[in-house]
C-alpha positions in Angstrom: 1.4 11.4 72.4 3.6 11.5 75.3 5.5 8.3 76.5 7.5 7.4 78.9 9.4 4.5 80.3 10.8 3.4 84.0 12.0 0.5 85.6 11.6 -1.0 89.6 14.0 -3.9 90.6 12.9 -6.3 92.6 14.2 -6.5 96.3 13.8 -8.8 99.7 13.9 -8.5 103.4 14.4 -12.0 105.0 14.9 -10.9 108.3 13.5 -12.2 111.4 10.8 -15.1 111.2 9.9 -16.7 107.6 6.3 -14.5 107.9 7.5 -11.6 108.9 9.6 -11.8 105.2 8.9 -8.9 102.7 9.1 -8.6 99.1 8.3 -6.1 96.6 10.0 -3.6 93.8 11.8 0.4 94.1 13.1 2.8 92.2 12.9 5.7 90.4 9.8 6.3 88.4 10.8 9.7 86.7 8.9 12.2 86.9 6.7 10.4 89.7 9.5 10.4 92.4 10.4 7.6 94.0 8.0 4.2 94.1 7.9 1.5 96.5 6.1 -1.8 96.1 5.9 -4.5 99.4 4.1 -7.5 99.6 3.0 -9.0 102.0 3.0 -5.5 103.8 0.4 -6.9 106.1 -1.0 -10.3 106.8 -4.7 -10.7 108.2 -6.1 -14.3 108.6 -5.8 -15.8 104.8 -5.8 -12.3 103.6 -2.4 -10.5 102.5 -1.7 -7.3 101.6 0.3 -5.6 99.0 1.2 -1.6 99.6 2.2 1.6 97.0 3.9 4.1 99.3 6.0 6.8 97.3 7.2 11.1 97.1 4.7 11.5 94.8 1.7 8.7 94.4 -1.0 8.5 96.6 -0.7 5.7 99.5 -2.2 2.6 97.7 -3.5 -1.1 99.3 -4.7 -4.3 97.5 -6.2 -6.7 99.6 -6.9 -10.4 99.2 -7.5 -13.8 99.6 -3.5 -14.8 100.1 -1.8 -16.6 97.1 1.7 -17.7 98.8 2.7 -14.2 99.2 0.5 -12.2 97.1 -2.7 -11.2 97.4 -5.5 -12.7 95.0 -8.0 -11.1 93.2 -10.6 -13.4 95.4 -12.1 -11.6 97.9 -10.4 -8.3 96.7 -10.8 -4.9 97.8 -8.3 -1.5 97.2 -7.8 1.5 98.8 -6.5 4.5 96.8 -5.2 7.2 99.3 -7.6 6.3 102.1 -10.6 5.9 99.9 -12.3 2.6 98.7 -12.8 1.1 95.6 -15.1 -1.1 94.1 -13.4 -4.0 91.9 -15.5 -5.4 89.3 -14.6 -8.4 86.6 -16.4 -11.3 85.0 -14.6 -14.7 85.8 -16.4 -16.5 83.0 -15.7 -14.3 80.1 -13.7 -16.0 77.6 -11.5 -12.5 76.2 -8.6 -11.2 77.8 -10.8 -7.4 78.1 -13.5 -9.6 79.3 -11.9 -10.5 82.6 -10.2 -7.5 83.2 -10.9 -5.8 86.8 -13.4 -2.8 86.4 -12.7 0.4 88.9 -13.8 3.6 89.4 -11.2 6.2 91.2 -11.3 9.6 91.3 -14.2 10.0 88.9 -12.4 8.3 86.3 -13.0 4.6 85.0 -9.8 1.8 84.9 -9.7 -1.2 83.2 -6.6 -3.6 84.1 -6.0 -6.5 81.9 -3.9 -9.2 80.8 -1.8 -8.2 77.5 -0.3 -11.5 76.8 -1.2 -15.6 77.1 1.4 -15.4 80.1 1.4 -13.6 83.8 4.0 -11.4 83.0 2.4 -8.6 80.6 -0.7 -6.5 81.8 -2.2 -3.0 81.0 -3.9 -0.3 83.0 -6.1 1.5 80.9 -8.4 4.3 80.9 -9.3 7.7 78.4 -6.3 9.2 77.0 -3.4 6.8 79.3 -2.1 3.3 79.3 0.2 2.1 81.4 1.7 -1.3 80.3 4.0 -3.1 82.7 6.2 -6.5 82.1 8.4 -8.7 84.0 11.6 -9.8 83.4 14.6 -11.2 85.0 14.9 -14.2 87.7 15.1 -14.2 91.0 17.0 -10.6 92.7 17.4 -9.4 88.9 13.8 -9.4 88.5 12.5 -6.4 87.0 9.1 -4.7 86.3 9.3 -2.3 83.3 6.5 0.6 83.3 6.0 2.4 79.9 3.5 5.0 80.3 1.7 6.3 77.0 0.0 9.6 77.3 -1.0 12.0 80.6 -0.4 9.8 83.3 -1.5 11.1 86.9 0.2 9.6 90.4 -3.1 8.3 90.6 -2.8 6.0 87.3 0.8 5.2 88.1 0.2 3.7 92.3 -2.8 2.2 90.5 -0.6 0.3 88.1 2.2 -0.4 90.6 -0.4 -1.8 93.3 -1.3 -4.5 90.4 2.8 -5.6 90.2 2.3 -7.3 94.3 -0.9 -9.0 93.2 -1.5 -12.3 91.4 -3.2 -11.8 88.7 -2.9 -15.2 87.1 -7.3 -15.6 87.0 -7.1 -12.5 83.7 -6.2 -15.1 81.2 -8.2 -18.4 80.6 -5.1 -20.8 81.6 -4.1 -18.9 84.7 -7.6 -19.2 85.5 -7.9 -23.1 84.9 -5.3 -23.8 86.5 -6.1 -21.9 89.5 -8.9 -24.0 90.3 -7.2 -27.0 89.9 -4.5 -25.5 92.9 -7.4 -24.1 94.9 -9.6 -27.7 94.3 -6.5 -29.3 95.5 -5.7 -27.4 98.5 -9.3 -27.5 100.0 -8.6 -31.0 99.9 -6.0 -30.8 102.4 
C-alpha cells in the first residue's frame, strides 16, 4: 500500500487591527504541490471561516459558528471547489466513529474522526485512503504532520487540510463536555 508523509508549519500575520489577524499552516505537501491553510480567512457575524487554497488541491471552505479563531463544527457547512457539502454527525454517540462528521464529495463517502482522547490526532477516512494528521510543537514551531496511506486524490488531501483550521474538540466525549460548559458559560454573559 502506498504511504506517504508531509509536514505544514504553522505561520501568523499580525498586521493591521487584532481582527483582521490571520493564522493557518504551508508547505510542501509532495506530490500535491504546494498547501495553504488560513483561518479566519473570512469573518461573517459569529461565523469564521477557514480556507484550503493550493497548485494542486481544489479551493476548499469550512464555515462555522466561531470558536476564538476557528470555526466550529456548530452550524457548519463546506465547500469543496465551489460545490456544497452536506456535514453529517451524531453529537450523542458515545464512540469516537460515532461522532465523526459524515460527507459526501465527489461521489465518494468521508468519515473524519478523532484518533486519540486528545484534539491533536484525527483521521480522514474513506475506501482504499486514510489520511491521518497530528499536531505538534508550540506556539510558531507548531506543526501538522500528514501521513497519507493509500491513493490519495487533491480532493482527500484539501479535505483533510480544511479539518487542521477547524475545532474539532466536540469528536471526542471530553472535548464535547467541556464545550458545553464554555458555551453554557458564555451565554451567560
Amino acid at each position: 500500500m502506498e504511504k506517504q508523509t508531509f509536514t505544514l508549519g504553522r505561520w501568523e500575520d499580525r498586521s493591521g487591527h487584532r481582527l483582521d489577524w490571520k493564522f493557518g499552516y504551508r508547505g510542501e505537501a509532495s506530490s500535491f504541490g504546494r498547501i495553504e491553510v488560513v483561518y479566519p480567512a473570512r469573518r461573517h457575524g459569529d461565523h469564521h471561516v477557514t480556507e484550503v487554497t493550493g497548485d494542486l488541491v481544489p479551493t476548499t471552505t469550512f464555515d462555522g459558528w466561531a470558536y476564538v479563531r476557528t470555526p466550529s463544527l456548530l452550524f457548519a457547512s463546506l465547500t469543496v471547489g465551489g460545490a456544497g457539502v452536506r456535514l453529517r454527525r451524531n453529537r450523542w454517540a458515545q464512540t469516537r466513529a460515532g461522532r465523526a462528521v459524515k460527507m459526501q464529495v465527489e461521489g465518494r463517502s468521508y468519515r473524519f474522526q478523532a484518533t486519540s482522547g486528545g484534539t491533536k490526532n484525527h483521521a480522514l477516512i474513506r475506501d482504499g485512503v486514510e489520511i491521518r494528521t497530528q499536531h505538534h510543537g508550540r506556539g510558531k514551531a507548531k506543526k501538522v504532520t500528514f501521513t497519507i496511506t493509500g491513493a490519495a486524490t487533491p480532493t482527500d488531501v484539501a479535505l483533510a487540510a480544511v479539518m487542521v483550521g477547524v475545532d474539532t474538540r466536540n469528536l471526542t466525549r471530553n472535548g464535547a463536555i467541556r464545550s458545553v460548559f464554555s458555551r453554557s458559560l458564555t451565554w451567560l454573559d
